[in-house]
C-alpha positions in Angstrom: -8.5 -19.6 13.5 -5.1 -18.5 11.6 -5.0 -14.5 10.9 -4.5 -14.1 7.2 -0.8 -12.5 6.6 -0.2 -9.0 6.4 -0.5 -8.0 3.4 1.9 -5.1 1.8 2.2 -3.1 -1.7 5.1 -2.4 -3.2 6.5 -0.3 -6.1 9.2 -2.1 -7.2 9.8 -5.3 -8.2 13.1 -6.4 -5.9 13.0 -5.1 -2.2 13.6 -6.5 1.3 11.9 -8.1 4.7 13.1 -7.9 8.4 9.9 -8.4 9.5 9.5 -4.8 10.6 10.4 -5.0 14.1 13.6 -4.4 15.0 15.6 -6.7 16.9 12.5 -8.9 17.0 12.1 -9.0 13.4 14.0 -11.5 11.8 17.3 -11.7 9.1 16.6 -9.1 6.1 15.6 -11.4 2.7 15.6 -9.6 -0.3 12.5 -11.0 -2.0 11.2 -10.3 -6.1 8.0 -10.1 -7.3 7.4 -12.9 -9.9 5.5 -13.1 -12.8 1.8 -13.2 -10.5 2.9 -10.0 -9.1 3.5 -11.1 -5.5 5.4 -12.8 -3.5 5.4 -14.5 0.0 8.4 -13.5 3.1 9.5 -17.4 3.8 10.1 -16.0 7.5 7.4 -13.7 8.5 4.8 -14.4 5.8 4.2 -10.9 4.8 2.5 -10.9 1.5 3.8 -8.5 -1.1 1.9 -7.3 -4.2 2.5 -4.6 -6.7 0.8 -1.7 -5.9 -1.8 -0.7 -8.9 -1.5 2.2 -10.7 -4.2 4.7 -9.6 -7.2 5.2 -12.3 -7.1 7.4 -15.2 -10.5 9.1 -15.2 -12.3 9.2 -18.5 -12.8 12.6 -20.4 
């Protein structure tokens, strides 16, 4: 069985991979969130979403 990619939220819309480790990460990508609100790192897989804004509670 295949572990599902990690998956990370970000704030902004452009931003960069290296795979988070180290020298055993791999080249940094700059990636951009498209229109869906995430996109995939075509080295490591990492799955990148846009982080939700927290919840306004109702008066």
């Amino acid at each position: 069985m295949t572990e599902a990619p990690e998956l990370i939220e970000v704030e902004s819309d452009t931003f960069s991979c290296d795979g988070g480790g180290g020298a055993l990460g791999h080249p940094r990508v700059f990636l951009t969130l498209g229109e869906s609100g995430e996109v995939e790192c075509p080295y490591c897989d990492r799955k990148f979403v846009r982080k939700k804004a927290p919840a306004v509670p109702q008066a």
